[in-house]
N, C-alpha and C positions, 0 to 999 in steps of 0.2 A: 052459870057460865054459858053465853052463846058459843051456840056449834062453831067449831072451827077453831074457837078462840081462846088465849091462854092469858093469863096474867101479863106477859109478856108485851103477846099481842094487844091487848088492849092497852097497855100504855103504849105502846106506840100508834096505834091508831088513834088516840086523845091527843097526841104531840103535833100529829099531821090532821087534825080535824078542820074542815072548812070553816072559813070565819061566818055568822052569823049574819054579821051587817058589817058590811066597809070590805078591803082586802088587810088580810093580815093584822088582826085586831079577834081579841077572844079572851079566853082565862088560862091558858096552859098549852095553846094550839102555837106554838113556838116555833115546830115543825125540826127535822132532823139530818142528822150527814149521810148520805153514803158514797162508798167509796169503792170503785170495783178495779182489781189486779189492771195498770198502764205498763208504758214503760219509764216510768221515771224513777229509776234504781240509782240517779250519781249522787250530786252532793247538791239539789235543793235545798234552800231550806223549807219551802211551799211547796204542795201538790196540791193536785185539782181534787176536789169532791162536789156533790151535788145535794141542794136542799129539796127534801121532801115535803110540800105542803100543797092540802088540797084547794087553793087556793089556786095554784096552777095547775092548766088546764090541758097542757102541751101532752102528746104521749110520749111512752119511751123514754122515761125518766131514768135513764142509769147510760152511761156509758159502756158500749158491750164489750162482756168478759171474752169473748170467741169471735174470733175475724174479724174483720176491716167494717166500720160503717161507711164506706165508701161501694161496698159491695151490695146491689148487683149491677154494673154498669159494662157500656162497651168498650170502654177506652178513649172516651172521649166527654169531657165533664160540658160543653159548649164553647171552650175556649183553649183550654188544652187539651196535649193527650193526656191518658192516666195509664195506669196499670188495669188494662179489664178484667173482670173476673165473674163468676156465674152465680155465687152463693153470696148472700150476706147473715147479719147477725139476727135478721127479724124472726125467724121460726124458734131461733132458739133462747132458755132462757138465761140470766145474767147473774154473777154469783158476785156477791158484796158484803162489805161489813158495813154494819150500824152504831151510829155515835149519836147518840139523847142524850145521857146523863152527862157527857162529858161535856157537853156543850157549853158548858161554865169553862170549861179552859180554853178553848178553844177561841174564845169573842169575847174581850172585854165586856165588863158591865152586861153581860147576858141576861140576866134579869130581868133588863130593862130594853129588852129588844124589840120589843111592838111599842115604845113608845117614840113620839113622833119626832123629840128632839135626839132618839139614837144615832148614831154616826161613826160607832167607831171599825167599820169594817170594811171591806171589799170583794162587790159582787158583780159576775157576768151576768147576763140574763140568756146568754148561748153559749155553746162553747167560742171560747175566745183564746186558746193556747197562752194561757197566762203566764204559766210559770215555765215555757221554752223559748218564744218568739213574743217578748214585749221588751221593752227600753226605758228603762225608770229616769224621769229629766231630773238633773240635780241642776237647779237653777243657780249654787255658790260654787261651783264647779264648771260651770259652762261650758253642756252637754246631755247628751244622756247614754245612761251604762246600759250596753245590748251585749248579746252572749255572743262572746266572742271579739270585743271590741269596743268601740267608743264613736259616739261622734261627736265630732266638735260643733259647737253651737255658731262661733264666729264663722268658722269656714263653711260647716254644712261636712263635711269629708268623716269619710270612716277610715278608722286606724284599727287594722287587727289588735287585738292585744288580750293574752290568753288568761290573764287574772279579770278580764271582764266575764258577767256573768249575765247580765240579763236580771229582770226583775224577780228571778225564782229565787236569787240567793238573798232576797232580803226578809223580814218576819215577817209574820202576818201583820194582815192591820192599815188602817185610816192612815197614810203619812201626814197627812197634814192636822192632825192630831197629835199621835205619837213619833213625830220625825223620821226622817231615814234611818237614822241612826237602830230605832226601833221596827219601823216598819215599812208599809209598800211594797210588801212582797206579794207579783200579780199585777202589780199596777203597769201602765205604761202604756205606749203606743205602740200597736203591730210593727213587727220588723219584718224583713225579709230578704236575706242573703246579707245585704250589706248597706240596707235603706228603710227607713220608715213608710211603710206602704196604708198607712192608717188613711182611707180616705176623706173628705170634708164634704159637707154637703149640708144646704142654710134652705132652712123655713122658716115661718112667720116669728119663729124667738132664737133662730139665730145658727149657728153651727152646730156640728150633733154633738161636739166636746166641747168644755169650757177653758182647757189649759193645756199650758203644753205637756201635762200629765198625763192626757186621754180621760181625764174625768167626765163621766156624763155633764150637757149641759141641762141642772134644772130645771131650767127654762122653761122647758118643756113638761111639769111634774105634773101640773094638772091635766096634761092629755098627754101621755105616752103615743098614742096614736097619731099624733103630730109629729113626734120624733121619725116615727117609722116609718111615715110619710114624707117626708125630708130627706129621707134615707132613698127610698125606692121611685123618685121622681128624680132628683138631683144630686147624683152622686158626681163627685168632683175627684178622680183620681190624682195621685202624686205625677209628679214629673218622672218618667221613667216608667211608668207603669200604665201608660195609655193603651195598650193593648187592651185591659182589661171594660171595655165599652159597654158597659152595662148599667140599669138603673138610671137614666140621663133625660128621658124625656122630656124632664120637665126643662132643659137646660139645651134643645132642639135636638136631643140624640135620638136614634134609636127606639131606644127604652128597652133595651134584649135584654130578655130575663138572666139571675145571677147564677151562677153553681153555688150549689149550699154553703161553702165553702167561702161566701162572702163574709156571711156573718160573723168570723172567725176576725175578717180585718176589719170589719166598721164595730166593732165587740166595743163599748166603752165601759169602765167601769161607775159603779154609784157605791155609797158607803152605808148604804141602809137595804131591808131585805123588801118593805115594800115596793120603793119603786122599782127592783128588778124583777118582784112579783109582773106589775104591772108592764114591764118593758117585754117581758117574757111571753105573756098574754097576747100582748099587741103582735108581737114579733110572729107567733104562730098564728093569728087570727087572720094576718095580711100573706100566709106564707105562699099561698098560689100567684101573688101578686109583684113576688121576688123570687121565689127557686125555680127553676126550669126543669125539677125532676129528673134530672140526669145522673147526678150521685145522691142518694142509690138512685139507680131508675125503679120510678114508680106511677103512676095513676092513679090521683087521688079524685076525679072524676067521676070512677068508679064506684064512688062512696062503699065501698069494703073493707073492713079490718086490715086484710090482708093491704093493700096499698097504704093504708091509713098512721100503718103502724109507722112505717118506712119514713120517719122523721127525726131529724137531730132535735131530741126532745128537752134534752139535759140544760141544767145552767153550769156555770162553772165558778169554783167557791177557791179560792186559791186559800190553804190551811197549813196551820204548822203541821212540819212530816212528824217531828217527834212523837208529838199525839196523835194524830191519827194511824200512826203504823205500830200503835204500844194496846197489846191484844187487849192491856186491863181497862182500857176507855172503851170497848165495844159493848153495848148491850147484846150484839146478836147477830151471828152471820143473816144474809139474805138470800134468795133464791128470787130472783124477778121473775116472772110468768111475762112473754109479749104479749101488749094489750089486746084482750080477746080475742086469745089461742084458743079458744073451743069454738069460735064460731057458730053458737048453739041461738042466735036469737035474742039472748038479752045485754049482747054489745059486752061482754064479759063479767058479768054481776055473779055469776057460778064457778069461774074459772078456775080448775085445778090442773095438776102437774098430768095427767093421765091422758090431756092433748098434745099432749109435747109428742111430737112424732119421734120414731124409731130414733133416727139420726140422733136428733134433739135431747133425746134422755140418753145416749152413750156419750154428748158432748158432756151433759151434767153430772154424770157420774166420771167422767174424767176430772172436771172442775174443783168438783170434793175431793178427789183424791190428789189433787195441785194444793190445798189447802191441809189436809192431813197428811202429806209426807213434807210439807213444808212446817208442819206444828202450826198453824193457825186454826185447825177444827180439831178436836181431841175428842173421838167416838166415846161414846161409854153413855149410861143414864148416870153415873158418880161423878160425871164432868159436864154437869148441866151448870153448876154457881161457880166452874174453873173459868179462870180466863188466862191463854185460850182454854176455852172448851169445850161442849160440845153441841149449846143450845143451838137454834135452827129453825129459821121462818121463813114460808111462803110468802110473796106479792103479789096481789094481782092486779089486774090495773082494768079499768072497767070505766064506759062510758054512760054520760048525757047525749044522745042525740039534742041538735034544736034547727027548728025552719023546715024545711018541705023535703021531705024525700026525692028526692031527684032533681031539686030543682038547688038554685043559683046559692040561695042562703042556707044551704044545706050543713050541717057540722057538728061535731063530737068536740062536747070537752069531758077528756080524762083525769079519772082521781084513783088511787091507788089504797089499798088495805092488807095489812096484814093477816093472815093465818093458818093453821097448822093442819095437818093430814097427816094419817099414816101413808107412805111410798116407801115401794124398794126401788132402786136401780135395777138396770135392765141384767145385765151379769150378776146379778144377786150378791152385791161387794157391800153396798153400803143401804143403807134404811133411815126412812125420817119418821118419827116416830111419835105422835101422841099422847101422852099420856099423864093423867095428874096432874093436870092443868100446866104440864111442862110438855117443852117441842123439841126435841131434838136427835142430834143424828148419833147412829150406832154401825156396827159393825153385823151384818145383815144376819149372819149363822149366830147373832150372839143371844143369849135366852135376855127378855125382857125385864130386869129390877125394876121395885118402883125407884122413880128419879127423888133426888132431893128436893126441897124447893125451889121456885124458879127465883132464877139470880138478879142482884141487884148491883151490877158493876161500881166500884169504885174507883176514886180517884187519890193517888197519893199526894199531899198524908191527908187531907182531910173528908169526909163522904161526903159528896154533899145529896141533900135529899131527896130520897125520889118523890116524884110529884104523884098525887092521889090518882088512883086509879080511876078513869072517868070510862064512861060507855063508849064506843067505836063510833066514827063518823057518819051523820046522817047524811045522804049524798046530797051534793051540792045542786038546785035546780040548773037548768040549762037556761038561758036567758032564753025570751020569748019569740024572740023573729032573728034578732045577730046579736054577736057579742057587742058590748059596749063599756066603754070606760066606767068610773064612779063620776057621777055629777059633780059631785064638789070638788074640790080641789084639793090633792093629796097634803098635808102640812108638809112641808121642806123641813128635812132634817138641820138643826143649828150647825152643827157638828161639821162643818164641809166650806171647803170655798163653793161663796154664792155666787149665781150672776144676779144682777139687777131683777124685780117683778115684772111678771111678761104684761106684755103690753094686752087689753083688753077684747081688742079686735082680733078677729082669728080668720085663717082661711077656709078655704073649702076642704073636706074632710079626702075630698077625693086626688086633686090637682093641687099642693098650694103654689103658690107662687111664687114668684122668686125670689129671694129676699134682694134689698137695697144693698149694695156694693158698703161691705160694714168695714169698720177701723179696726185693721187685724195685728196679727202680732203672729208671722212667720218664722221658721225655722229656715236659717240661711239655706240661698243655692250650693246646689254641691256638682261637684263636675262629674259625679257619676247618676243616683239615682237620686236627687235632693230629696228632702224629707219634711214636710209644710204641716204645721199643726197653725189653723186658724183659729183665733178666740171672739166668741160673741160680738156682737156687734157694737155694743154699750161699753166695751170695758176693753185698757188698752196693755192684759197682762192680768196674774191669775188676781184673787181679792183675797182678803186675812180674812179665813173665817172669822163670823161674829160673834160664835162661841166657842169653848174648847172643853170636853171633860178634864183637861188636862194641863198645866201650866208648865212644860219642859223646865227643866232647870240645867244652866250651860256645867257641865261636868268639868271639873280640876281638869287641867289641860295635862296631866300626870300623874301617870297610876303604876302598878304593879303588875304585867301578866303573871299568872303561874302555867308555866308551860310546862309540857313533860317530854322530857327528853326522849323517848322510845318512839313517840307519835310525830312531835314538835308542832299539835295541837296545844292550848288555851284554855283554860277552864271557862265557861260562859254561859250567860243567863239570856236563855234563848228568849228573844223578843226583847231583852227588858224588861219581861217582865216582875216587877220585885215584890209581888202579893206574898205575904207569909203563906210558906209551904211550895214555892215556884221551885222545882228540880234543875240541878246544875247540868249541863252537858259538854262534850268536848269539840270546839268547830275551830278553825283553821287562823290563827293568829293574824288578827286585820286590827287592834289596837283601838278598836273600839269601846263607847262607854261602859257594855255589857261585860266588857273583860278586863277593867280596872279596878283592883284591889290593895289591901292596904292595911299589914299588920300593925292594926295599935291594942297595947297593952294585953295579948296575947291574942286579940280575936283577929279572924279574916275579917276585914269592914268590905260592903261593897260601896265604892266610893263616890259613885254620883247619888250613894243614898246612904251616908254615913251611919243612919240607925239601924243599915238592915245589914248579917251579919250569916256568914257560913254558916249551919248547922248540920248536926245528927240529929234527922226531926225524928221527937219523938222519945230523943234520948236512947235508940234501938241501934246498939253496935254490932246486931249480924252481919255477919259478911255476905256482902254484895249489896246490901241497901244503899238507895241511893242519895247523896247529899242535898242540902238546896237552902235557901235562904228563910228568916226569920228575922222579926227584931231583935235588936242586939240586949241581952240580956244579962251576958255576962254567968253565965250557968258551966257545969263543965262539957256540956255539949257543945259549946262553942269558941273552947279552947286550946289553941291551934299553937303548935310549935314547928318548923322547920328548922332542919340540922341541913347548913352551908355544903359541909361536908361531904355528906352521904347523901342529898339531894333527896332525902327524903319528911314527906311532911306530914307530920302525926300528931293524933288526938293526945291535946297537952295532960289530961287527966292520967293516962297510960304513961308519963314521963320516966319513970323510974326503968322499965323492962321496953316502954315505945313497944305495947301490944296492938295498937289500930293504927294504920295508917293509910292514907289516902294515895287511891290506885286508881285508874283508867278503866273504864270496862271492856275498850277494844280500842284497836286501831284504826275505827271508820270515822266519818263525823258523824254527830249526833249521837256516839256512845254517853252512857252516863259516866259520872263524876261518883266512888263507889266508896265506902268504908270497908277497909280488909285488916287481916289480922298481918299486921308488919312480918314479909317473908324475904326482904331482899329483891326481891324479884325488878325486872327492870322497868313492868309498869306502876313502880311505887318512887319512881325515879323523876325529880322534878328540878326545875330550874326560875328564877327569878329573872323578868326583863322589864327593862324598863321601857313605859306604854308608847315613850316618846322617840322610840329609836324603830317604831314600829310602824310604816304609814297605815291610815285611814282609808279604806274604798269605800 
């Protein structure tokens, strides 16, 4: 076992290992979630998470668990005021959970994710506030749903209206794959108060989006570097929003550098992980070339860690909440280390927790203890294979210098690794602890067991397996003089609306030029802040992709909800998705495909997929386990009775005494759908509607 390193560790440093040859191509380098404490506590059905792969290059891969990344500034980003403030999140480190093995639920066809026709996902390559300020276009509805509202597509005007939600309440996932009905949760165009503030801006292949979805425009896949370019020459803002004068030069402006803060609105999404690898690269490699250093205020000039770090490093992965916030999909809390906190000379290759200054390690041992009075860390070496429980691993984050010290082509690309140390906390409360090839955290006064073996998270009902333990990442070279794209040209994912092949001819890497006045397709004027999404030059409106994993089939226009009277939540199959073994949950009665059902010949049928059918997976009638779908089998596991009367609805095999019956697990959305032992009680209390008295959002 190398120093530092645990079973643990090392698969996960094998997940996130640099690709060999190409970006994001390898044998098991798939790469992984994490997710660190926001505030998104309502009723999403997506939250942001960030992929880890050494493949990118950016630092500051986590969104910080402590303060504001807007800090440290004066109160002034270049354009507006802000809230000033003194400190920010860079000294200190960032506490997160890890999702590897779960990664099969989380992305369709996961398996098959480094392969070139993948498609079924959606990715920022910055932060892009996907799941609070975007606007999902429903093109047969004519408009798009923003949180808090609607806008009309003919007029252009926004209408409050408090059942709109914005792109967070929809599933994860490619819509143009698996529909709205399924997915698009993340997708859309930046909003802002009460208007699409998504800007446009055309280079040599065309606008930076291709639809009025905000989907990256292709066009651009074999040089990213062109997009970003397009981007920080010719930015074309909305109507209403001209204030914001920046990025234009190419367009006779200015050219005044952006507050970080832009990248949030020109954020487009792509449905595959390479090219946001590659847009994420670019996007930092050009980054003195569009931030102005303001929020945080930094100097990167200075070529020092200390400035260096001070980057919005993260991408942003908008993910179903049910799984990502269910402790049994984590392989592993985290502990981020800021990139090269010891400042010792080797750009962070040694870096452990024993630089974290004073401050820094009472913010960390605060952080655990937010995580273990909330039950997400459970101290103990007997709760190393718990989930929650109490395994626990370092990050460090450590660079490539490449190009001349001091001079113009100067630059660090950062790659991150896992592993373990013995540390106490500064108040001697808590301790991380090494030992027998397991890592994790205890209770500081507590005498040391040996730990069981180290865990291998599962996922219900079925494991899926973990991948062979491989050696830890050999660091990535630093390109020789500047970064540069791949020469060849990335394959374009099938799976996606395409635009047309870019044309041959290309511009200058530095200026390009301005494109030809193209055949667009606007979003009507509005009399307040109108909202313009232009599409490519070639095309007059989005194109059918030209492949699908997926063939939609139109669901019976009439179904069944089961609602329950106590919540007057729905039982529902989060995302659609109907894979034997997919877990039911309860979200908010919208009458859609996911929550149409249909008792024949005693089974629940789920009826946009007549063979797939309620189950007790597994045939396990403990109480609290939770239900979810299977093929319809006709077993007693999936024979279901409802009594009219008593509004209760129970496992048909119990018919005689009605020993199990189906119960709520809370009153929130996204509680699970439960087997209990029949008690009367009023979460066993349910109601029949029919799907058609129920509108669709």
């Amino acid at each position: 076992m190398e120093d530092g390193q645990t079973d643990m560790s090392l698969k996960l440093n094998a997940k996130i290992a640099a690709s060999e040859s190409g970006v994001f191509r390898g044998d098991g380098n798939t790469g992984l979630m994490v997710r660190a404490p926001d505030f998104f506590d309502g009723d999403e059905y997506v939250v942001p998470a960030t992929l880890w792969h050494n493949d990118i290059y950016a630092p500051s891969q986590m969104y910080p668990s402590f303060t504001s990344p807007w800090c440290p500034n004066n109160g002034f980003d270049g354009f507006y005021n802000t809230d000033g403030c003194d400190e920010g999140p860079w000294l200190y480190a960032g506490v997160a959970v890890v999702i590897a093995d779960s990664m099969t639920d989380l992305f369709d066809e996961f398996n098959n994710i480094q392969d070139d026709d993948w498609g079924w996902g959606v990715f920022y390559a910055t932060d892009a506030n996907a799941a609070d300020k975007r606007c999902v276009y429903r093109q047969d509805d004519g408009g798009w749903d923003c949180p808090g509202g609607w806008i009309d597509e003919a007029s252009g005007n926004f209408v409050q209206d408090a059942d709109k939600h914005g792109s967070g309440s929809y599933g994860p996932g490619n819509p143009d794959v698996k529909t709205l009905e399924n997915g698009g949760g993340g997708t859309g165009c930046h909003f802002d108060t009460d208007a699409i503030d998504q800007p446009d801006a055309y280079g040599d292949a065309g606008n930076l989006v291709q639809d009025a979805n905000c989907q990256c425009n292709y066009m651009y896949n074999s040089d990213w570097s062109k997009w970003v370019n397009a981007w920080i020459y010719n930015t074309e803002q909305k109507s209403g929003f001209e204030s914001r004068t920046w990025l234009d030069s190419g367009l006779g402006g200015s050219g005044t550098l952006a507050p970080v803060w832009a990248v949030d609105t020109a954020a487009c999404w792509v449905n595959n992980v390479r090219d946001m690898i590659q847009i994420q690269n670019e996007v930092y490699w050009a980054k003195s070339r569009w931030n102005n250093q303001l929020i945080p205020a930094s100097n990167w000039a200075s070529q020092s860690s200390t400035d260096l770090r001070m980057y919005w490093g993260w991408n942003e992965i908008p993910v179903a909440k049910y799984i990502s916030e269910d402790a049994k999909n984590w392989d592993s809390i985290v502990i981020k280390l800021p990139a090269d906190v010891c400042e010792n000379g080797d750009w962070g290759a040694t870096d452990n927790p024993s630089c974290l200054n004073p401050a820094a390690q009472a913010q960390l041992e605060s952080d655990l203890d937010d995580y273990v009075q909330n039950q997400k860390l459970v101290p103990g070496a007997d709760k190393v294979t718990s989930r929650p429980g109490s395994y626990i691993l370092f990050a460090r984050e450590y660079g490539t210098p490449y190009g001349t010290s001091g001079g113009d082509d100067f630059g660090v690309n950062w790659s991150r690794e896992f592993f373990c140390m013995d540390w106490v906390s500064p108040n001697n409360k808590y301790k991380v602890v090494h030992a027998n090839s397991a890592c994790y955290l205890d209770i500081a006064s507590a005498p040391q067991p040996t730990p069981a073996p180290p865990p291998q998270p599962t996922t219900a009902p079925e494991t899926s397996p973990a991948p062979e333990t491989s050696p830890a990442p050999e660091t990535s070279p630093a390109p020789e003089t500047s970064p540069a794209p791949e020469t060849s040209p990335a394959p374009r994912p099938s799976h996606t609306t395409l635009a047309p092949e870019p044309a041959t001819a290309t511009a200058p890497a530095t200026a390009p030029a301005t494109a030809p006045e193209p055949a667009t397709v606007t979003l009507p004027p509005s009399t307040t802040e109108p909202a313009t999404v232009t599409l490519p030059p070639s095309t007059a409106g989005p194109v059918a992709p030209t492949a699908g994993p997926v063939e939609p089939t139109a669901a019976p226009s009439v179904g069944t909800l089961i609602q329950s009277k106590v919540s007057s939540m729905c039982v529902d199959l989060p995302g659609g998705d109907s894979s034997n073994g997919a877990l039911l949950w309860m979200w908010e009665c919208y009458g859609g495909d996911a929550q149409k059902w249909s008792f024949v010949d005693g089974q629940l049928v789920y009826l946009p997929e007549p063979n797939k059918c309620l189950d007790v997976l597994g045939g396990d009638t403990t109480d609290g386990n939770q239900l979810g779908l299977w093929d319809c089998l006709g077993g007693e596991s999936q024979k279901w009775g409802f009594d009219d009367d008593m509004g209760t609805f129970y496992l048909a095999s119990s018919t005689n005494d009605a020993t199990k019956c189906v119960q709520i697990g809370g009153e929130n959305l996204g509680d699970a759908l439960q087997i209990w032992e029949c008690n009367g009680e009023a979460a066993q209390t349910w109601q029949k509607v029919d799907s058609a008295s129920v509108s669709v959002v």
